[in-house]
LOKOL-406233 format. One record per residue (C-alpha): y, z, x; residue in one letter. Coordinates in Angstrom, 1 decimal. Layout:
LOKOL-406233
R,y,z,x,residu
R,Y,Z,X,A
...
//
This chain:
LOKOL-406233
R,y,z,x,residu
R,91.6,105.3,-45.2,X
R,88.6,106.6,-47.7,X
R,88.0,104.5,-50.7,X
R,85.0,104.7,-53.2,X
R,84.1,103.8,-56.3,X
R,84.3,105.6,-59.6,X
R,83.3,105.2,-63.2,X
R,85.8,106.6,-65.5,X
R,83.5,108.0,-68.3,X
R,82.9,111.7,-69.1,X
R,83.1,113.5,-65.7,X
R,83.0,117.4,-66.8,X
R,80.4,118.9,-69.0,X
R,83.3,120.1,-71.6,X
R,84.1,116.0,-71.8,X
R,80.5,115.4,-73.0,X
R,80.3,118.4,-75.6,X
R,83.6,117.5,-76.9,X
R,81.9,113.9,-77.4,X
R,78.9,115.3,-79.1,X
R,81.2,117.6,-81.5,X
R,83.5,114.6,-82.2,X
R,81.4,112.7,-83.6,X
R,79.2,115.1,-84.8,X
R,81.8,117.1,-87.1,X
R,83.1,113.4,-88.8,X
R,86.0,113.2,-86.2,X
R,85.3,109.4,-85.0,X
R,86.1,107.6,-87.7,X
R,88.7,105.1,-85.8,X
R,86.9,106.0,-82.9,X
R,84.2,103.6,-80.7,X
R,80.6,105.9,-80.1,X
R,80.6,107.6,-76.6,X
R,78.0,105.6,-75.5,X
R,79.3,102.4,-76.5,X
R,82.5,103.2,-74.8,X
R,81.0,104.2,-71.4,X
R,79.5,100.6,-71.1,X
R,82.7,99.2,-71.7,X
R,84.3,101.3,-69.2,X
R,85.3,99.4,-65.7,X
R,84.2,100.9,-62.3,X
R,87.6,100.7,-60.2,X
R,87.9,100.5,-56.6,X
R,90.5,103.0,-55.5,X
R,92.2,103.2,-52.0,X
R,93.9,106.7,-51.3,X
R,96.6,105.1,-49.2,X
R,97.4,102.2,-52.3,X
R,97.7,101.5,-55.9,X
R,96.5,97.7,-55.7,X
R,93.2,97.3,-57.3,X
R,92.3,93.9,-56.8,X
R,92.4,91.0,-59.5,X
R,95.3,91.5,-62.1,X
R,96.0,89.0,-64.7,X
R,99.5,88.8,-63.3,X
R,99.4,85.5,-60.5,X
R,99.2,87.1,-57.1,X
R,101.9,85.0,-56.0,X
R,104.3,87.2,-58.9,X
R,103.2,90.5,-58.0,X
R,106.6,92.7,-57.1,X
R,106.4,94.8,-54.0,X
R,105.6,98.0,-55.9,X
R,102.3,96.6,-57.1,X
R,100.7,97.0,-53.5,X
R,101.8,100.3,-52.7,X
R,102.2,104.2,-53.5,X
R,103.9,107.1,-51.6,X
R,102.2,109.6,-50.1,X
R,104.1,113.0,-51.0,X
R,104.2,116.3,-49.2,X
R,101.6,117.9,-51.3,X
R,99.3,115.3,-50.3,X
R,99.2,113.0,-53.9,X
R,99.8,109.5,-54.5,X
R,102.6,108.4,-56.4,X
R,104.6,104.7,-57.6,X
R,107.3,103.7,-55.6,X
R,109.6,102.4,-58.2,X
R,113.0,103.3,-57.9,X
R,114.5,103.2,-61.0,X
R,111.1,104.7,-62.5,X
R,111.2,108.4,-62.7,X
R,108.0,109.3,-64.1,X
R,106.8,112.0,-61.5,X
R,102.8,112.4,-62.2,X
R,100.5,111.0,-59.5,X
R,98.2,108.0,-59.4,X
R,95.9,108.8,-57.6,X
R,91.7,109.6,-58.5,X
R,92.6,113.2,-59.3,X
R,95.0,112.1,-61.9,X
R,92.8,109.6,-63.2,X
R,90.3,112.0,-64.1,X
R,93.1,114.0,-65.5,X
R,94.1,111.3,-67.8,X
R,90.5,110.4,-69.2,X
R,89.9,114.1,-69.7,X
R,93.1,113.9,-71.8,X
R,92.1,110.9,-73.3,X
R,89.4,113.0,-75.3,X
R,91.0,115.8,-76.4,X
R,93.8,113.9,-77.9,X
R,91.4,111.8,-79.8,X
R,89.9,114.3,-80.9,X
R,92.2,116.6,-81.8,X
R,94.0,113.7,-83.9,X
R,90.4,112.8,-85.5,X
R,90.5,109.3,-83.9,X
R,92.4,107.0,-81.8,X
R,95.2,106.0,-84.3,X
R,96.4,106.8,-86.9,X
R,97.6,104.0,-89.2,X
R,96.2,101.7,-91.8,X
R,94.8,98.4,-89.2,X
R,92.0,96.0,-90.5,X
R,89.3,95.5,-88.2,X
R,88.7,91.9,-89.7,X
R,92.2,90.2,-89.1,X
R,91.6,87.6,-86.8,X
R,94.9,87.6,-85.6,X
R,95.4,91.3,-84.9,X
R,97.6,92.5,-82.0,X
R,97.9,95.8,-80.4,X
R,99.7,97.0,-77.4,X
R,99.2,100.1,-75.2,X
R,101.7,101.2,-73.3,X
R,101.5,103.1,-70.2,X
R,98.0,102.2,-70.2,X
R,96.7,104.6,-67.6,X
R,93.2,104.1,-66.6,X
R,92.7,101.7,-70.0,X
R,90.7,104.0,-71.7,X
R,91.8,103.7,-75.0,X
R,92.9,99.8,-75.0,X
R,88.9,99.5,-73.6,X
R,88.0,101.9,-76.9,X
R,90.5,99.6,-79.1,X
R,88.5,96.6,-78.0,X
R,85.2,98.0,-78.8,X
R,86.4,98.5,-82.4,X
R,88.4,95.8,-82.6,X
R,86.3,92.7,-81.4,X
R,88.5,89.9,-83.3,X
R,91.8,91.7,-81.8,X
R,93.5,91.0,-78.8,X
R,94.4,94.1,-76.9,X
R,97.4,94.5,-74.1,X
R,97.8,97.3,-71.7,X
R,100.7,97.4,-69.6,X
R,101.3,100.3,-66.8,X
R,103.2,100.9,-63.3,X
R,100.3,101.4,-61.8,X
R,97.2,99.3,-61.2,X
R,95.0,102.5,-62.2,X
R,93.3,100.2,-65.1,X
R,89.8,98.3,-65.0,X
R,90.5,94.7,-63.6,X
R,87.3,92.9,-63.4,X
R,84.6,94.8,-66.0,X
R,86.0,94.6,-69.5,X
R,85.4,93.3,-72.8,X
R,87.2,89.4,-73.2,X
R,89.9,91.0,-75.8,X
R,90.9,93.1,-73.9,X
R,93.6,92.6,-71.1,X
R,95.4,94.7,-68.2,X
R,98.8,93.9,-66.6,X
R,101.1,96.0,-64.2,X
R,104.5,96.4,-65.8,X
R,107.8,98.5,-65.7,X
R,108.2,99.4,-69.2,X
R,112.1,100.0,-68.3,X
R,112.7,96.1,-66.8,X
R,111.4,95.0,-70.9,X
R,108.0,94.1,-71.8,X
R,106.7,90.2,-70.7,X
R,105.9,89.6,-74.5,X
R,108.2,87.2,-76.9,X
R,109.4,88.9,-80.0,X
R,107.6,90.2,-83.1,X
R,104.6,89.8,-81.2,X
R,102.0,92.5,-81.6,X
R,101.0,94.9,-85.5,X
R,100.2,98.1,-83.6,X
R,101.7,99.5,-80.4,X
R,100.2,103.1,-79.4,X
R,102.0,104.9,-76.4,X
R,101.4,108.1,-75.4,X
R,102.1,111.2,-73.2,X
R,105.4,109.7,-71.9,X
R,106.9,113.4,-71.1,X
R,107.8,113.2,-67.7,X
R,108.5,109.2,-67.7,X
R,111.6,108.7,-69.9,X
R,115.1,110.3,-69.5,X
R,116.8,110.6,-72.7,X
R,119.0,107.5,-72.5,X
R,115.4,105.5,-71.2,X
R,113.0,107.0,-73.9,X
R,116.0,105.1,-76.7,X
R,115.7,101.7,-74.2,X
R,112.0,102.2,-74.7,X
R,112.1,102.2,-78.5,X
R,114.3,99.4,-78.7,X
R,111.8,97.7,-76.3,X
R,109.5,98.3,-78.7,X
R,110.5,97.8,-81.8,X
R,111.8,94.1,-80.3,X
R,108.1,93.3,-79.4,X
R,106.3,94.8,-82.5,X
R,106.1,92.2,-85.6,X
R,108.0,93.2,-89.2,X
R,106.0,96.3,-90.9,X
R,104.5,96.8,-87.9,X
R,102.9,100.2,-86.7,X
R,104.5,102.5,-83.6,X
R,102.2,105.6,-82.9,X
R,103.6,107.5,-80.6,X
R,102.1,111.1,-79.4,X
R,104.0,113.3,-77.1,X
R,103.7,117.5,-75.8,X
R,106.6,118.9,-74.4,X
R,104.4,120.0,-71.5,X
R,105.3,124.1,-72.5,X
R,102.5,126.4,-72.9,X
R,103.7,128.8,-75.6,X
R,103.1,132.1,-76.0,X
R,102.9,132.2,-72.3,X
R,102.3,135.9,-70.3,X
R,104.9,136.2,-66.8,X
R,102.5,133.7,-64.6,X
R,102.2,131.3,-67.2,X
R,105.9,131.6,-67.9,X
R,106.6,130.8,-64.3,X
R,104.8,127.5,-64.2,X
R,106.6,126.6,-67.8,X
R,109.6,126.6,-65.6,X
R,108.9,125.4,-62.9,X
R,107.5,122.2,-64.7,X
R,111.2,121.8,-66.3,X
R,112.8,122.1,-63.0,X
R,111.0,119.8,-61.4,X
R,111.4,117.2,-64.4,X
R,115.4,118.3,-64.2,X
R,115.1,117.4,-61.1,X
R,113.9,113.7,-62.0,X
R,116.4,113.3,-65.2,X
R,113.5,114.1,-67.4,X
R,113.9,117.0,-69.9,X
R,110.4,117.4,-71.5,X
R,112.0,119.0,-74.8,X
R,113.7,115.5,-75.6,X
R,110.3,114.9,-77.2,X
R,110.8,117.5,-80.2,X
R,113.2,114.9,-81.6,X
R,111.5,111.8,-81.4,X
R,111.5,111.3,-85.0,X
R,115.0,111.5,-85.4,X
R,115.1,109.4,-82.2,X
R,112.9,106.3,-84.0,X
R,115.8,106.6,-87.0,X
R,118.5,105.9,-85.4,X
R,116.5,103.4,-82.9,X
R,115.6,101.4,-86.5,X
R,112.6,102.6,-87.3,X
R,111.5,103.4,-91.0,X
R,108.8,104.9,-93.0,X
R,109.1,107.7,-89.9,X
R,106.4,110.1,-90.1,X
R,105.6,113.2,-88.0,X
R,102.3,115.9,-87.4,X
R,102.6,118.3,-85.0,X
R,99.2,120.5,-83.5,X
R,98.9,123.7,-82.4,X
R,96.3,123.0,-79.4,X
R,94.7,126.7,-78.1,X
R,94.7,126.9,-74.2,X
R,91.4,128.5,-73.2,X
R,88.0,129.4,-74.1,X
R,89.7,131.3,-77.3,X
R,90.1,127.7,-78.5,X
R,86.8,126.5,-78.4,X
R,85.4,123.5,-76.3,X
R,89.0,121.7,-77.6,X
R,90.6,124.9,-75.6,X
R,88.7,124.9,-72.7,X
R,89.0,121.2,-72.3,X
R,92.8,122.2,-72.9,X
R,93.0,124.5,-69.8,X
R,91.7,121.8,-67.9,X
R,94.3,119.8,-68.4,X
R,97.1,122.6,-68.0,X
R,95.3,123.3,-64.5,X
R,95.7,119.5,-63.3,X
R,99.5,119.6,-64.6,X
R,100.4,123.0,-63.0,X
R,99.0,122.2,-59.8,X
R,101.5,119.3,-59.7,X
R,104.4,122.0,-60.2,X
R,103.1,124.8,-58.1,X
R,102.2,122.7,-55.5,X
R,105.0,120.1,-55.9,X
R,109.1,119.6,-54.5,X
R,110.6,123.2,-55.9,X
R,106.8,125.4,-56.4,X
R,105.5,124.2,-52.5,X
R,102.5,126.7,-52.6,X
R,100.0,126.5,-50.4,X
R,95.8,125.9,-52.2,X
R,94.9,128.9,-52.1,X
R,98.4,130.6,-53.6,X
R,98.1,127.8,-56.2,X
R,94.4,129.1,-57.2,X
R,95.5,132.5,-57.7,X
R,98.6,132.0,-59.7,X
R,96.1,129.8,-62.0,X
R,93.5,132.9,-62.3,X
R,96.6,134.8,-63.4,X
R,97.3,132.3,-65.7,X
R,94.2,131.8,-67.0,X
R,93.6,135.2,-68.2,X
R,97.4,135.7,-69.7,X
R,96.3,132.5,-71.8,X
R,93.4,134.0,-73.1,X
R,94.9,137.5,-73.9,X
R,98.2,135.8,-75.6,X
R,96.2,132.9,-77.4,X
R,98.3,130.3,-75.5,X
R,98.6,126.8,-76.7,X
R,100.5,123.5,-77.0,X
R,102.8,122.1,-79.0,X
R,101.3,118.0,-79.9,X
R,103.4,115.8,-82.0,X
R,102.3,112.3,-83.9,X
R,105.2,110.1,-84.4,X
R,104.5,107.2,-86.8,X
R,107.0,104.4,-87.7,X
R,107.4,100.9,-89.1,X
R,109.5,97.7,-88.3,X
R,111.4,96.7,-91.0,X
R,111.2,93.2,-92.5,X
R,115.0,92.5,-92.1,X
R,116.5,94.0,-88.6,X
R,118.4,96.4,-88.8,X
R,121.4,97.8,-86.3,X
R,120.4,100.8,-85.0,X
R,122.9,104.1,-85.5,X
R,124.6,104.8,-82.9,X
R,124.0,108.4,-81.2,X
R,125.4,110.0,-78.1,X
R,123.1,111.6,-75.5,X
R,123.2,115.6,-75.7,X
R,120.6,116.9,-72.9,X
R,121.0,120.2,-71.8,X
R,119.8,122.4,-69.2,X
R,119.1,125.7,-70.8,X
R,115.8,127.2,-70.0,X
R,113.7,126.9,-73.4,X
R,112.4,129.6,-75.0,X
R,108.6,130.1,-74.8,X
R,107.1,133.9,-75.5,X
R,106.7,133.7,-79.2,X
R,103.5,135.2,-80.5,X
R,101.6,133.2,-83.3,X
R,100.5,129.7,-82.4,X
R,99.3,128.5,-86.0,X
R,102.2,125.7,-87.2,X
R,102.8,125.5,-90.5,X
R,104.9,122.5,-93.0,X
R,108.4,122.3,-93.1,X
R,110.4,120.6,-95.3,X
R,110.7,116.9,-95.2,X
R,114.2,116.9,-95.6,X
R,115.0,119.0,-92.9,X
R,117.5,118.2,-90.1,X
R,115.2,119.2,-87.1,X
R,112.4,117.8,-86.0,X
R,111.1,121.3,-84.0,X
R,108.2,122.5,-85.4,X
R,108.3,126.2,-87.0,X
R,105.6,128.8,-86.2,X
R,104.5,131.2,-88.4,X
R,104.4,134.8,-87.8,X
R,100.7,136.0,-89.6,X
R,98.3,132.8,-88.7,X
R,96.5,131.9,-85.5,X
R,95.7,128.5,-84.7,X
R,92.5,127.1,-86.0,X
R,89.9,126.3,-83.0,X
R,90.6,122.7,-82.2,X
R,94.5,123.3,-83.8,X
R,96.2,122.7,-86.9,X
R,98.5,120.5,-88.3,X
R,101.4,120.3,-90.4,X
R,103.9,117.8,-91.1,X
R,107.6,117.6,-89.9,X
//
């Protein structure tokens, strides 16, 4: 059994530029400095062979069975054991590193970590993240926000336990048993990257959850990629699918997240907003797109490797070189949405709506990554591409 220790701050050279040209180019203003946030950062001690991680602010004595232990999986990675759970991503050190890298570019990319109005000098100000990860972002949250108190809930025990500011506060949770917090409790709750987590019929349990927890005109951000490189070449392509079998496979259908402003609606949600961002994959993009092809080789290698792809390493590394270069030639990129809503002051029933997943392979070769407005009013909540435009380097927005 190896275990080590690890600081979760900017591993990669791209992490550290990306720092250096966020806050260089005016893009930290809800964000804590870099090097203010690597001193808040917790060094975690992680066992290969378990997910516990020592002290947790839940009683020992409480802790469920899945707490203590992961699954080791035929491609070698670490995942929860939960049953009813059926998020698919690892939780292991590899992923970790994953997630801060993430962490980063969608802070950046978004110009901050959130996105609503909060005031730094409420002394009662509450904010929840959920599916905290490694913490990152609650331990940024903290930073800023000295006089708030700062949850962060997750499956597994991935997140600093011991080394973290006083406000701020970890706690292993399954987001689909409810959330241990009384009602109307918290003004902000920020979850993100929930893709291949939530079946349809879980991801509207979730936002009930949610909105049940958060106080009257309080803030939901929510930030979601269907996991779909667009604009893909054959390789690419390939992986696409074999990331929405796999999900399939799990009752996930990554797409489900082009309508989660129409989902908030109907789940009683109001004052719904949504951005979407064209985010380059590869050095055509910039640092934001090299930092972007990072993160697509981390999730690939889960499918290629994984239940339906089963490659061996080195198979694995050449379909990625493939990739790599088809990315580069087609301009490849992502499809990020923002998601902002509000509790009313009176509750409200939420509409009724019937599930309509469907298996059909989506559609991914279209040429032009550059996004562009669409109407307010309209019906969908897909984005539209336009036919002219590339994206800018570090993406570009437009509302929905």
């Amino acid at each position: 059994m190896n275990s080590g220790q690890v600081v979760p701050t900017s591993r990669h050279a791209s992490i550290d530029s990306l720092h250096n040209e966020d806050n260089s180019s005016g893009f930290s203003q809800h964000s804590s400095s870099s090097d203010s946030n690597q001193s808040k950062l917790a060094t975690l001690n992680f066992d290969n062979s378990t997910a516990h991680s020592g002290t947790s602010s839940i009683p020992t004595s409480t802790l469920p069975e899945w707490a203590y232990h992961s699954r080791r999986c035929d491609d070698g990675r670490t995942r929860h054991t939960v049953e009813s759970a059926p998020y698919m991503l690892p939780n292991d050190l590899t992923e970790s590193d994953r997630l801060d890298a993430q962490h980063y570019l969608v802070r950046f990319i978004f110009k901050g970590n959130y996105n609503v109005q909060l005031n730094p000098d409420s002394p009662n100000l509450r904010i929840l993240d959920v599916a905290t990860g490694t913490g990152v972002w609650a331990l940024e949250m903290a930073h800023e926000f000295p006089k708030a108190e700062i949850h962060g809930v997750d499956i597994s025990a991935i997140f600093p336990t011991e080394i973290k500011p006083p406000n701020c506060h970890f706690q292993l949770c399954n987001i689909l048993d409810g959330l241990p917090f009384p009602d109307n409790h918290f003004d902000f709750i920020y979850q993100r990257l929930l893709v291949y987590a939530l079946s349809p019929a879980q991801r509207r349990q979730v936002n009930a959850e949610l909105l049940r927890v958060l106080k009257p005109e309080g803030f939901l951000q929510l930030v979601e990629s269907d996991g779909i490189v667009y604009n893909p070449g054959p390789q690419m392509e390939r992986i696409n699918q074999l990331s929405l079998e796999t999900s399939l496979r799990h009752g996930v259908d990554p797409r489900e997240v082009q309508t989660m402003k129409s989902g908030l609606k109907h789940s009683g949600y109001i004052n719904v907003n949504s951005f979407n961002i064209a985010l380059p994959v590869g050095a055509w993009g910039g640092k934001a797109g090299s930092l972007s092809l990072q993160n697509m080789h981390g999730l690939a290698t889960i499918w290629l490797k994984g239940e339906v792809g089963k490659m061996t390493q080195d198979e694995c590394d050449a379909a990625l070189a493939i990739a790599d270069k088809e990315c580069e030639a087609n301009q490849s990129y992502y499809k990020v949405w923002l998601v902002v809503g509000t509790k009313p002051k009176e509750p409200r029933e939420p509409k009724k709506i019937t599930a309509s997943s469907t298996t059909t392979a989506p559609s991914t070769s279209r040429k032009v990554p550059d996004l562009v407005s669409t109407s307010s009013s309209s019906s969908s909540d897909i984005p539209r591409v336009s036919s002219s435009h590339h994206a800018e380097r570090n993406g570009s927005m437009s509302a929905v």
